[in-house]
C-alpha positions in Angstrom: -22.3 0.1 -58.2 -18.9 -0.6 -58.9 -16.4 1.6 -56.4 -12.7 2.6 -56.6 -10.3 3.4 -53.6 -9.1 6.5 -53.3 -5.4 6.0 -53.2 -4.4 8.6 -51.0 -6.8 8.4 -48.1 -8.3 5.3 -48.9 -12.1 6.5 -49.7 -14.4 4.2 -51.5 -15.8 6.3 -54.2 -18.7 5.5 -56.6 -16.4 5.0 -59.9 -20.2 7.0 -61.0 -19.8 11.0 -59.5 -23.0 13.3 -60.2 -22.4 16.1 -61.7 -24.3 19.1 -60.4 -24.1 21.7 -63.2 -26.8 20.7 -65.4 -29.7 20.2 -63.2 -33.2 21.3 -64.8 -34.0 24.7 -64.4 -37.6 26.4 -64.1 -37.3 29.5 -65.5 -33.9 30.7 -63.9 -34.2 28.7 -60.7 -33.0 25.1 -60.5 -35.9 22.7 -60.0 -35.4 21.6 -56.4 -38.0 18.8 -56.7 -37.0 17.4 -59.3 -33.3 17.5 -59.1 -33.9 16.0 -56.0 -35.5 13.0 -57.1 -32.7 12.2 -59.3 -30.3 12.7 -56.9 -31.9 10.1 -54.9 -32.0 7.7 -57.2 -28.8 7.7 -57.9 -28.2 7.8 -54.2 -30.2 4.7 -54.1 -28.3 3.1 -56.1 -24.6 3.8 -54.8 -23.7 7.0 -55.7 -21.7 9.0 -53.0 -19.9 12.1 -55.0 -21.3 14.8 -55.9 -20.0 17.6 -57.4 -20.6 21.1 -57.8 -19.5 24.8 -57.7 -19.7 28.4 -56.5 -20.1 29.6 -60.0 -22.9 27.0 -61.0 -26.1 29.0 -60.3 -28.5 27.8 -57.2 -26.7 24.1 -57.9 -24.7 24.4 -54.1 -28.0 25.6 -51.9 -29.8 22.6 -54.1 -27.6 20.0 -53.6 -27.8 21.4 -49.5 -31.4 21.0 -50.0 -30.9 17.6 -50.7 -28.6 17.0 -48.3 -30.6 18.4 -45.4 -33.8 16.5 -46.5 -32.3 13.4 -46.7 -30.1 13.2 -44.1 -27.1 11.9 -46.5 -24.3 14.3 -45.2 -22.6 11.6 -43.6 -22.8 9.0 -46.5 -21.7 11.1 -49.4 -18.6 13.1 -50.7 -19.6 16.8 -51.2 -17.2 18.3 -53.9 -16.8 22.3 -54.6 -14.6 24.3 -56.2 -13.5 27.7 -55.0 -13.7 30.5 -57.6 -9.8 31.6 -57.4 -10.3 33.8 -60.1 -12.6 36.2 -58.0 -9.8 35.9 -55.3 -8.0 39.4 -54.7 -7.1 39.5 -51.4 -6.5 36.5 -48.4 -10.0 37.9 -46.4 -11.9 36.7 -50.0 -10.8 33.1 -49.2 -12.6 32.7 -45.9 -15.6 34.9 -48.0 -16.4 32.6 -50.3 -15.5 29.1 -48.2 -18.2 30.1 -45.7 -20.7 31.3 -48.3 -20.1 27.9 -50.1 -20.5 25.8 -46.4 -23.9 28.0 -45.4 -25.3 27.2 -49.4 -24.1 23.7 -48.8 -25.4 23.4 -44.5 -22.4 22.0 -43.6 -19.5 22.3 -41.9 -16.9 20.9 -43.7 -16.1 20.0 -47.3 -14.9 16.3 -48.2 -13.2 17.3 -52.1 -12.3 21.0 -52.5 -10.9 22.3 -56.1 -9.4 25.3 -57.3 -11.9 25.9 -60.1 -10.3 25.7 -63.4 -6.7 26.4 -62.2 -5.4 25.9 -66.0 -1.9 26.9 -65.7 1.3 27.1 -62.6 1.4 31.1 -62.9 -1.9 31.2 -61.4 -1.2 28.9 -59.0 1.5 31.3 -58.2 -0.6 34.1 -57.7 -2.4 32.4 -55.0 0.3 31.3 -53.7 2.0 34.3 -53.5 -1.7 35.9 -51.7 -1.6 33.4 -49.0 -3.2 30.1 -49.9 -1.0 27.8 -48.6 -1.5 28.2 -44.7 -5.1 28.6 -45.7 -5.2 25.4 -47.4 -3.0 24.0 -44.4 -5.3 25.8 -41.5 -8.5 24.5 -43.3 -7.4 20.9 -43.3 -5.8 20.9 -40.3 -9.6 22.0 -38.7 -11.5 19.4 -40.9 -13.2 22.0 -42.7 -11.4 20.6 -45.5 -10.6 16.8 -46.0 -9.2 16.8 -50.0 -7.7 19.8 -52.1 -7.3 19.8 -55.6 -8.1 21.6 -59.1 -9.9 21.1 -62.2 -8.3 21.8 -64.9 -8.9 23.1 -68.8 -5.6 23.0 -70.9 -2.7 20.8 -72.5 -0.9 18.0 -71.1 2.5 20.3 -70.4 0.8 23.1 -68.4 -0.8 20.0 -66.2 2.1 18.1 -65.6 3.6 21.3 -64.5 0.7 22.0 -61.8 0.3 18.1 -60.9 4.0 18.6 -59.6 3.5 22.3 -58.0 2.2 21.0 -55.2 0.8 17.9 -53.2 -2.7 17.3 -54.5 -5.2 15.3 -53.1 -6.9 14.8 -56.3 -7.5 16.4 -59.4 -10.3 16.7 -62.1 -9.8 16.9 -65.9 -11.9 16.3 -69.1 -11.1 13.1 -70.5 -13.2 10.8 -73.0 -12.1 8.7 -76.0 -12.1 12.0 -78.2 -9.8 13.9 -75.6 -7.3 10.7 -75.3 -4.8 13.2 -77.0 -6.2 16.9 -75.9 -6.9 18.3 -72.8 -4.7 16.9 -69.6 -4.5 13.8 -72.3 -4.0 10.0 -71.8 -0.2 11.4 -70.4 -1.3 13.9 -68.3 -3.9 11.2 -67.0 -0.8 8.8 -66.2 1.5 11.2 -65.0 -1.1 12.2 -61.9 -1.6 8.7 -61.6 2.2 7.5 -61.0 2.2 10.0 -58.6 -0.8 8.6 -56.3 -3.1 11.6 -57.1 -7.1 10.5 -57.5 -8.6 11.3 -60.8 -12.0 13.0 -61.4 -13.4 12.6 -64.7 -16.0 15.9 -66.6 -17.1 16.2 -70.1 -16.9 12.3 -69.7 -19.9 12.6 -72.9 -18.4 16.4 -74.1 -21.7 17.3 -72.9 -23.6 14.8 -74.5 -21.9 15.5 -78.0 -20.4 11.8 -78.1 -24.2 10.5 -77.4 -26.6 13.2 -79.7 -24.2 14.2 -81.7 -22.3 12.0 -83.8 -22.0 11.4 -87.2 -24.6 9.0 -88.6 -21.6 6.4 -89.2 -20.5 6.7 -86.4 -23.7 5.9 -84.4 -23.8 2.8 -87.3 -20.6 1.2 -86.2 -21.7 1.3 -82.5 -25.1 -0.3 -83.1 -23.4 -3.0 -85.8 -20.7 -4.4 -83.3 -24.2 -4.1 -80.4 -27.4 -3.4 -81.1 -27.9 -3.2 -77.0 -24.9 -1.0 -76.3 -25.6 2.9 -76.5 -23.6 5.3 -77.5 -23.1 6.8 -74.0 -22.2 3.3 -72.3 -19.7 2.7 -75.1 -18.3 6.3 -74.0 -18.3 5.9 -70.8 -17.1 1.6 -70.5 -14.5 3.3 -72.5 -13.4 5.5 -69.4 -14.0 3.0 -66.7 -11.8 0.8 -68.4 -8.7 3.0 -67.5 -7.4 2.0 -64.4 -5.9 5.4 -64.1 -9.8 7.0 -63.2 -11.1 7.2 -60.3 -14.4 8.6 -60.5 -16.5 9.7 -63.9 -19.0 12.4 -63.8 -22.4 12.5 -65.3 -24.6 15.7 -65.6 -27.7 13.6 -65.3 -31.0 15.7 -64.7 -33.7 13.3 -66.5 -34.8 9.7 -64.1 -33.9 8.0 -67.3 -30.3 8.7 -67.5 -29.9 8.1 -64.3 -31.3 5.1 -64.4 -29.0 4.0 -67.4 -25.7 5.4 -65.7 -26.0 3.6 -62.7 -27.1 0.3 -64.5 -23.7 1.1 -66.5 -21.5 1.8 -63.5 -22.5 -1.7 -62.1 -20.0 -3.4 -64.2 -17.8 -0.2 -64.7 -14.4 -2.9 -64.1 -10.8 -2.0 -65.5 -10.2 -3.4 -68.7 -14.3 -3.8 -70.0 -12.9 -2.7 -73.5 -12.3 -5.5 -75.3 -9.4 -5.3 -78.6 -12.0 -6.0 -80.9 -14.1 -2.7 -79.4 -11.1 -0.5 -79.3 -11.2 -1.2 -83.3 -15.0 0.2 -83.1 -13.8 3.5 -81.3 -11.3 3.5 -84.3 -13.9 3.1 -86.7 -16.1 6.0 -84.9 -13.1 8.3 -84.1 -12.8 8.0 -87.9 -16.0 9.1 -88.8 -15.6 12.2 -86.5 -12.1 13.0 -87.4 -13.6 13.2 -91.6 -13.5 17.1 -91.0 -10.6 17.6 -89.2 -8.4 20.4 -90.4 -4.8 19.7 -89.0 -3.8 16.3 -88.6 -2.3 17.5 -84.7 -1.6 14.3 -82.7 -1.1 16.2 -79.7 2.5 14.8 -79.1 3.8 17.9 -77.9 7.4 17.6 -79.8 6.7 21.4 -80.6 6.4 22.3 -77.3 7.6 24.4 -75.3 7.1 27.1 -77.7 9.5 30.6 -77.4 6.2 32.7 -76.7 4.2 30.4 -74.9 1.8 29.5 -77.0 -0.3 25.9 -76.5 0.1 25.0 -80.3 -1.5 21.3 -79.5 -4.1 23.3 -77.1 -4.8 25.4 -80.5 -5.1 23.0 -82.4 -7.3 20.8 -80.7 -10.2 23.7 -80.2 -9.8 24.4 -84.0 -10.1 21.1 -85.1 -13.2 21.0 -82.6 -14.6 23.7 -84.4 -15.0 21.7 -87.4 -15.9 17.9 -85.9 -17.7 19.0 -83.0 -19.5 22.5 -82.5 -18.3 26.0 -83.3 -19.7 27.2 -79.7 -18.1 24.7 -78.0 -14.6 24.6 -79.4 -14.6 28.6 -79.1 -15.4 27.9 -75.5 -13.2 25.4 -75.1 -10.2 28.0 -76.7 -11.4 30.7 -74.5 -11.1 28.3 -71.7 -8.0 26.8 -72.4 -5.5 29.6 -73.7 -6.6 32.8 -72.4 -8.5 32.3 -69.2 -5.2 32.5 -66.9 -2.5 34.4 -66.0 0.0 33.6 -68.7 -1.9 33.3 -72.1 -1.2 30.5 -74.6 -2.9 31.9 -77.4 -2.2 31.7 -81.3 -1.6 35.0 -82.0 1.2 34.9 -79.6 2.9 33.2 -82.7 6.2 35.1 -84.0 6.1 32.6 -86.6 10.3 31.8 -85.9 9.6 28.1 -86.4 11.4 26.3 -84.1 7.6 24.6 -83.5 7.8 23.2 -87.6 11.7 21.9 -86.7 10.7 19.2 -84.1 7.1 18.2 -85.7 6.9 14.9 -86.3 4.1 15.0 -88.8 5.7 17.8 -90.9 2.8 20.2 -90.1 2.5 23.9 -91.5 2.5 24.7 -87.8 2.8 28.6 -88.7 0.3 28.8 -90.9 -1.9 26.5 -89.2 -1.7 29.1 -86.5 -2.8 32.2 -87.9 -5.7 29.7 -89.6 -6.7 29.4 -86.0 -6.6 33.0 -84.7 -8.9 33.9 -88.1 -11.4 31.0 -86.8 -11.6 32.7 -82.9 -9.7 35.7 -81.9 -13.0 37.6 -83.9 -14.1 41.0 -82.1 -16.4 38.7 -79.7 -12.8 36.9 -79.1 -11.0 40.4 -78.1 -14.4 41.5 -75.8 -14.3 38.4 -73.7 -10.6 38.2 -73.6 -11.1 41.8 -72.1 -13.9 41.3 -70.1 -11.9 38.7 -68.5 -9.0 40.5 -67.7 -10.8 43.0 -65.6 -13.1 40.6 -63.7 -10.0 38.4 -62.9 -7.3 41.2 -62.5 -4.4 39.2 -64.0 
């Protein structure tokens, strides 16, 4: 196992995380026995972060399960994330921190995130409820030894929280199809210049770049290696940014663990060779066949009058065609209307200030409202509704 040190506290972390959210369920309950068994292996074989949630159903009293069973506390980095969004008054911090510590049986967590803090006004919000001297009072007691976020949105909105505050670390979705969406290759850089630790998800989108590529595309991989698959090209491709710190992997089968770990063994910076970054070109050309606006994701159109993310947009829409419908209109719900401040299309006045600074000439305008016709649907408007209530903003 190949490890990489934290630059801010100087950790060794297993550049290999495991990712908690996908264990194997029986019915509705996560299979203890069997999620345990991978998680050993992979302990076995040098993993020491693993990450879940409060959201993630039974995955925090599993992964305490393991813990306890094992006797690993000590030899691992437990990573959470609190669920802001349920967060109404300062009391519901210590609420769900100590419901999290009794699911996990322990007493202190190593790498704690604000789940899916996707844009400054909601860090705001907390802010402005108290979570500063929390943050402060928990570290200060060892309860908490990292803080950080995870993040869903474009590269503007997280350079903007990267420099609200004094991370630890941070987590955001990055693979050789999100170089350009997402917190992006810049956003990436821009924590890193700054010292702050990244956490790699959706290193696979979920196992899209492995199951379900074009036929092509899987050709071109096996042509330039017959050995290599398509997950270790995805994730060498990662691993070879020396910008990442750790990548996870939602493995719940022996086998995948088994492969990730054999990959993260020579996970070095740099593992990408020029004549396999002409491969990815050759595959991100077989994906990109479908795509619907030719978006680089520059940002030149950005900041836009009424706030909407118009590379954000563009990036779910053009995922709607290339990737999955379900997924990209998760990823849209996720990324422009789950916060405070909504980045949505149909935010669009259609002034076109965006279509003046465009360096690829795009229809941005129309574009737009071809987006909002592809999600804001009446399932769109319920969610967007539902969402408002639960989360108060």
């Amino acid at each position: 196992m190949q490890y990489r040190i934290n630059q801010k506290n100087g950790d060794q972390l297993s550049v290999l995380g495991y990712g908690c959210m996908r264990f194997s369920r029986k019915g509705s309950a996560v299979d203890q026995e069997k999620a345990e068994r991978e998680m050993h292996l992979a302990f076995e074989r040098g993993v020491n972060y693993y990450d879940t949630a409060y959201i993630y159903p039974g995955c925090e009293e599993c992964l305490g399960k393991f813990m306890e069973k094992y006797a690993v506390r000590d030899k691992i980095k437990v990573a959470t994330k609190l669920p802001h969004y349920y967060i109404k008054k300062i009391e519901d911090l210590d609420r769900y921190f100590n419901e999290q510590l009794a699911r996990l049986r322990t007493d202190y967590i190593d790498y704690y995130l604000m789940h899916m803090l996707n844009d400054p006004a909601t860090w705001e919000r907390l802010i402005g409820l108290g979570v500063l001297p929390w943050i402060e009072e928990k570290k200060r007691s060892g309860q908490i030894r990292n803080i950080g976020f995870s993040f869903h949105g474009g590269t503007v909105k997280f350079k903007q929280l990267i420099d609200a505050y004094d991370w630890d670390f941070c987590q955001v979705q990055f693979n050789y199809l999100d170089e350009h969406a997402q917190a992006g290759i810049e956003g990436v850089r821009h924590a890193h210049e700054k010292g702050i630790p990244i956490i790699v998800m959706e290193p696979l989108r979920g196992g899209r770049l492995v199951n379900g590529l074009p036929t092509k595309a899987v050709e071109a991989f096996r042509a330039a290696d017959p050995g290599r698959s398509p997950a270790e090209w995805g994730l060498r491709w990662i691993w070879s940014h020396e910008e990442i710190n750790v990548v996870l992997s939602g493995m719940n089968d022996i086998a995948q663990v088994a492969e990730n770990t054999r990959i993260a063994d020579a996970a070095v910076v740099g593992n990408i060779s020029d004549e396999d970054l002409k491969v990815f070109e050759k595959v991100l050309a077989e994906i990109n066949k479908n795509v619907k606006v030719g978006c680089t994701g520059c940002g030149y159109c950005q900041p836009c009058p009424k706030g909407v993310d118009i590379p954000g947009c563009f990036s779910a829409y053009n995922h709607s065609y290339t990737d999955s419908y379900a997924v990209a209109f998760k990823e849209y719900m996720m990324c422009t209307t789950l916060r405070k401040v909504r980045t949505n299309a149909s935010l669009c006045v259609k002034c076109g200030k965006c279509e003046t600074h465009c360096p690829q000439g795009l229809p941005i305008r129309k574009e737009l409202q071809n987006v909002v016709r592809r999600f804001e649907n009446p399932v769109y408007r319920i969610g967007a509704w539902g969402m408002k209530l639960v989360m108060k903003y």
